[in-house]
Every structure is written in structure tokens, then in C-alpha cells.
C-alpha positions as CSV (number, residue, x, y, z in Angstrom):
1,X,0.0,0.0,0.0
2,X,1.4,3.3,-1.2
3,X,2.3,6.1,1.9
4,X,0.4,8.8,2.9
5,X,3.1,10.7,1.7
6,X,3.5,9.2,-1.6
7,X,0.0,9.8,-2.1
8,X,0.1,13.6,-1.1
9,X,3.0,13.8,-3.9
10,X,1.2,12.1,-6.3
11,X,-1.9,14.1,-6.1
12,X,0.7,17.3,-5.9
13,X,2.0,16.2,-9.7
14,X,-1.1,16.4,-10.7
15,X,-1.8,20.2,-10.0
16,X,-5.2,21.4,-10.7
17,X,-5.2,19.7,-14.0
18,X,-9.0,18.8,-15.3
19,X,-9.5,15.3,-15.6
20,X,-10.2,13.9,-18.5
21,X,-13.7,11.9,-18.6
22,X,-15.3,9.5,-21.2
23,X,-14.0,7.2,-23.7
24,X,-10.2,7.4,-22.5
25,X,-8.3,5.4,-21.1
26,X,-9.7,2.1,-19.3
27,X,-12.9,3.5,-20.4
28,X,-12.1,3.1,-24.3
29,X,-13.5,-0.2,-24.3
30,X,-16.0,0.4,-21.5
31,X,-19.8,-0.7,-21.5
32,X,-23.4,-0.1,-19.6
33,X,-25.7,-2.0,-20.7
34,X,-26.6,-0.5,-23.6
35,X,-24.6,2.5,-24.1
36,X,-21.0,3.0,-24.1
37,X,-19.8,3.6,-20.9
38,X,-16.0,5.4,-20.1
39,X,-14.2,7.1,-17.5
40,X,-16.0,9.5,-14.7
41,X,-14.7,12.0,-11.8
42,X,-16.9,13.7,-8.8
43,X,-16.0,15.3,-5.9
44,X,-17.5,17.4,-3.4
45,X,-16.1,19.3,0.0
46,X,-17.5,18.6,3.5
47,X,-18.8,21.3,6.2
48,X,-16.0,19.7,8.0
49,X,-13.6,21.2,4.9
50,X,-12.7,17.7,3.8
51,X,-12.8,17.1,0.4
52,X,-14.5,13.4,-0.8
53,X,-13.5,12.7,-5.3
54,X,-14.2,9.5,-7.0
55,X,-12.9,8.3,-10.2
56,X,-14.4,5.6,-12.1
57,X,-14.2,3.5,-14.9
58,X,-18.0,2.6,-15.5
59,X,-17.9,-0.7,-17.2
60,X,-21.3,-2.6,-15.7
61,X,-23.3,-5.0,-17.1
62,X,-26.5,-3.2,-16.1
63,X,-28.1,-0.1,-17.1
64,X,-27.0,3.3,-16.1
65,X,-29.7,5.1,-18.1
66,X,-33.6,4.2,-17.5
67,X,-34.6,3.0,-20.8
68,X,-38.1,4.3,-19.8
69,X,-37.1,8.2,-19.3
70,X,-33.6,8.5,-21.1
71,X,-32.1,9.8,-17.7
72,X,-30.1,8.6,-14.7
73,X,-31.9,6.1,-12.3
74,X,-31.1,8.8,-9.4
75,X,-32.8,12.2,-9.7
76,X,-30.6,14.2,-7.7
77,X,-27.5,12.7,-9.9
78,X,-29.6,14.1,-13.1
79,X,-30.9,17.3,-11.4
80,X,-27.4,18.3,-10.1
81,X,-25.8,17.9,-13.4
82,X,-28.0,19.6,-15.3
83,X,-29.9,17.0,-17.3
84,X,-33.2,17.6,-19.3
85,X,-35.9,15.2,-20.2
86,X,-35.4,13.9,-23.5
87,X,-37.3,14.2,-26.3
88,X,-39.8,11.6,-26.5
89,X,-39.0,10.0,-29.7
90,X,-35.0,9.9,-28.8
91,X,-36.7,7.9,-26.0
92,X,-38.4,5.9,-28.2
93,X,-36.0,5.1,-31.1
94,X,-32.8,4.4,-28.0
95,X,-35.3,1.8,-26.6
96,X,-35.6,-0.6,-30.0
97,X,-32.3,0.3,-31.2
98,X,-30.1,-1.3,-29.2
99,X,-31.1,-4.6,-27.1
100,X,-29.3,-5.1,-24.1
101,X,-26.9,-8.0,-24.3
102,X,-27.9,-11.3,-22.2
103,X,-24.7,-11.7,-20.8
104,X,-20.6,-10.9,-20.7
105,X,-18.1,-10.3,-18.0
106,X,-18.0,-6.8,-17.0
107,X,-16.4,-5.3,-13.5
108,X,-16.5,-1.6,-13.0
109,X,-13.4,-0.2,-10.8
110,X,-13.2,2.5,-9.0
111,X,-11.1,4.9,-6.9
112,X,-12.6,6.9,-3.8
113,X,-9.9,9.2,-1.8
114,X,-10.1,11.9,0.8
115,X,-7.7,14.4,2.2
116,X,-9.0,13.1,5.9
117,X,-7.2,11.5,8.4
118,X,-7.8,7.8,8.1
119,X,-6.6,4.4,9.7
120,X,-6.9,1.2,7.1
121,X,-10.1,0.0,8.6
122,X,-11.5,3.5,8.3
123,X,-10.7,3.8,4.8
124,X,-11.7,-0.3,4.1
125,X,-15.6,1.4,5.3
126,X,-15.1,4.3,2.8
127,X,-14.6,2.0,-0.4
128,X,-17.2,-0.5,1.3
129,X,-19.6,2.5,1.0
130,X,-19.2,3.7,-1.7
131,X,-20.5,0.1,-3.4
132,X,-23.8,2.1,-2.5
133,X,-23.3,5.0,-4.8
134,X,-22.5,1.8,-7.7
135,X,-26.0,-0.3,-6.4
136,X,-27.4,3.7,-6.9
137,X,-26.2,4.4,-10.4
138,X,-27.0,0.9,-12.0
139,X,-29.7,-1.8,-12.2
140,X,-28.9,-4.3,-11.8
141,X,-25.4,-3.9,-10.1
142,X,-23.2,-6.6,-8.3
143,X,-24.8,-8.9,-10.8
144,X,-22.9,-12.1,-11.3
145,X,-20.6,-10.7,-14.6
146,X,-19.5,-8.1,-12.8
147,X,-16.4,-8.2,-10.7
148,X,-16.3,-3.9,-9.0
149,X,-13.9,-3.2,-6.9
150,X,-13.5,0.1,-5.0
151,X,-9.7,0.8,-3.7
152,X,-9.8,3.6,-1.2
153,X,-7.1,6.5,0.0
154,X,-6.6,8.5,2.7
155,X,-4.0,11.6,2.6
156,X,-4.8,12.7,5.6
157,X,-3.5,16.5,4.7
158,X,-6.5,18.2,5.4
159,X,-6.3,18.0,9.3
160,X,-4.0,15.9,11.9
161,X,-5.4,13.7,14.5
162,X,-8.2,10.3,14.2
163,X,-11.2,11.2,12.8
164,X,-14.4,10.3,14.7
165,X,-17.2,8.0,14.1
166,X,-19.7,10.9,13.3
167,X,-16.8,12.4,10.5
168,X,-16.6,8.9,9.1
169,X,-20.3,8.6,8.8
170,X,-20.1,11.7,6.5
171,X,-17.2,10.9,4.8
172,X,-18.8,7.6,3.9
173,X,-22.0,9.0,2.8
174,X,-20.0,12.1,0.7
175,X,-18.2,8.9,-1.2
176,X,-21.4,7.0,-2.0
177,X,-22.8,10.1,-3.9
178,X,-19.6,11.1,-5.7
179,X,-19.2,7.3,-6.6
180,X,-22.8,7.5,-8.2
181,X,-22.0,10.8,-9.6
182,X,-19.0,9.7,-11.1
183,X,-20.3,6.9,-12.8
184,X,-23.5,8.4,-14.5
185,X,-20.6,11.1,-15.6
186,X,-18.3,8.4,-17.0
187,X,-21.4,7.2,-19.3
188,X,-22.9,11.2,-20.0
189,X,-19.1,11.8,-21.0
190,X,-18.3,8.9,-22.8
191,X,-18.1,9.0,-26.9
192,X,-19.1,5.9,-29.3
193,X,-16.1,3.2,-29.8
194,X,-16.0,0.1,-31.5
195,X,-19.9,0.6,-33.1
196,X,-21.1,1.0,-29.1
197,X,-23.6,4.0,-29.4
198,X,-22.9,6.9,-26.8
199,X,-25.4,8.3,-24.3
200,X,-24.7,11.8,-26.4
201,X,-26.0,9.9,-29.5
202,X,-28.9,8.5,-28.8
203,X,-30.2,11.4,-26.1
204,X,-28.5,14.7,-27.3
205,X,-31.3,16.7,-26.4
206,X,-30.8,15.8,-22.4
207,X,-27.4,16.6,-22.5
208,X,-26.0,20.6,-21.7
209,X,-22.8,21.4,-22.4
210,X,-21.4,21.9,-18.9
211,X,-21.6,18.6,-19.0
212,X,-19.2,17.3,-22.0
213,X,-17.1,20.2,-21.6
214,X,-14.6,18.3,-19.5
215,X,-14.4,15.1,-22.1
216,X,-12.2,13.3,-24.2
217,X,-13.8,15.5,-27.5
């Protein structure tokens, strides 16, 4: 397992660079369900001033979309990044063109890390956690093709000193949501490889700019 330190210089090398999203990387071949799936980043900062960011390469098996509305299966993932109901007959025409597949061997993996304070066993809850954002963003998830993982990290440069159980209950909860986010963003982000069609295909009229701004195109 890498150092506290070697993560604080790792994450330091990187600056404030803008992560790439989408169809880069591990998420070049990525798939869900339907739709192409690709590479996703969230974060989000605590009342506490810790700072919770997940990345993700979204490759399930299951759907992130709802075939029935064109949008994310969680509303608050959909509301907070901006996304508009579809038109009707994009709904429509995505639901008969592309049948899902009745089975492969997918596994979506994921990072969740935090400039908190954390022991091992504190940071083995924050990646147990965050499986919940993953169960959140896609139906069904955990299925048997699928083999997620979640690694978890801990830099522990924000403050010195243990953090408490009612801290860690936040910190857990902030890493769920980004891990949802990040993977519905991984999917809204991603571009069409291989013949796979892209969410931005088949529902352009959901999709603001804000949103791709920060992809691979």
C-alpha cells in the first residue's frame, strides 16, 4: 500500500489539472448496458472542509440510463448535473435500437480518496460505502458478470489527528454520492467506440454542455 506521503506527492504532480472523462483510457472499451460507458470523476467538500472525489471507470453490465425516461436512475445525480428530459421519440427510437446483451463479463473499478485523516479500517468502510453509490447508479449492479472493486485512499493533509465515528459517517455517505455521480458522468461523458452508441447519440437533447465540456472530445 502506497504512503500517505506518496499519495500527497502524487496528487501534488497532478496540480489542478482537469481530468479527463469518457472514452479514455480504461474507459475506451467500457460498456453499460446498452450505451458505451467510459471514465467518470466527482468530488465534493464537507462542512468539515474535507474534500471526498471518486474516479471511475464505468464498465457494468447493467443499465445506467432508464430505458423508460432517457435519464439517470437517481434524480438528484440528473438534477445536479444539469440534465433535461429527452425528447420523446429519442426515448423511443434508444429503446428498440439497441437490445441489451444477455450476458458478458463486465467489472466496474473505482477509486474513492479523501484528504481526511484515516486508519486502514476506516478507509476499508469508505470503499465498502461507496458500493452504494455503484448499487445507486446501476440496475442491476453486483450482478454475477461483474467483478467492482473500490480501492480507497486517505492523505490525511487536510487535518492531523483520528477522525471520529460521526466524520466517518459523512465521509462515507459524501463517497457514495460522488461514486454515483462519477459513474453516471463516465457514461454522459463517454463518446461511441467500437460501433457502441454513446449516451450523447442517442439522447442529445438531455445533455448541456457543462456537462461534456470536460471530455475526451
Amino acid at each position: 500500500a502506497a504512503s500517505a506521503g506518496a499519495a500527497s506527492a502524487g496528487a501534488a504532480s497532478a496540480g489542478a489539472a482537469v481530468p479527463v472523462e469518457g472514452s479514455v483510457g480504461a474507459g475506451a472499451g467500457a460498456t453499460a448496458g446498452r450505451l458505451k460507458g467510459g471514465v467518470g470523476t466527482a468530488s465534493t467538500v464537507l462542512a468539515t472542509g474535507h474534500t471526498v472525489g471518486a474516479v471511475v471507470a464505468a464498465n457494468p453490465m447493467g443499465e445506467v440510463i432508464d430505458p423508460d425516461t432517457g435519464l439517470p436512475w437517481v434524480p438528484a445525480v440528473a438534477a445536479d448535473l444539469g440534465l433535461v428530459a429527452p425528447d420523446p421519440a429519442e426515448v423511443a427510437a434508444a429503446a428498440t435500437a439497441t437490445p441489451p446483451v444477455a450476458s458478458r463479463l463486465n467489472t466496474t473499478i473505482g477509486v474513492v480518496a479523501t484528504d481526511a485523516a484515516l486508519t486502514r479500517a476506516q478507509c476499508r468502510r469508505l470503499a465498502m460505502v461507496a458500493h452504494d453509490g455503484l448499487a445507486r447508479a446501476v440496475r442491476p449492479a453486483h450482478s454475477m458478470f461483474d467483478g467492482d472493486t473500490v480501492f480507497a485512499l486517505a492523505t490525511g493533509t487536510a487535518a492531523a489527528g483520528p477522525v471520529a465515528p460521526p466524520e466517518l459517517n459523512a465521509l462515507c455517505a459524501a463517497a457514495a454520492e460522488a461514486f454515483a455521480t462519477a459513474v453516471v458522468r463516465g457514461v454522459l461523458a463517454a463518446t461511441s467506440v467500437g460501433g457502441v452508441p454513446a449516451y450523447r447519440d442517442r439522447y442529445p437533447s438531455a445533455l448541456p454542455s457543462r456537462v461534456s465540456a470536460r471530455t475526451d472530445t
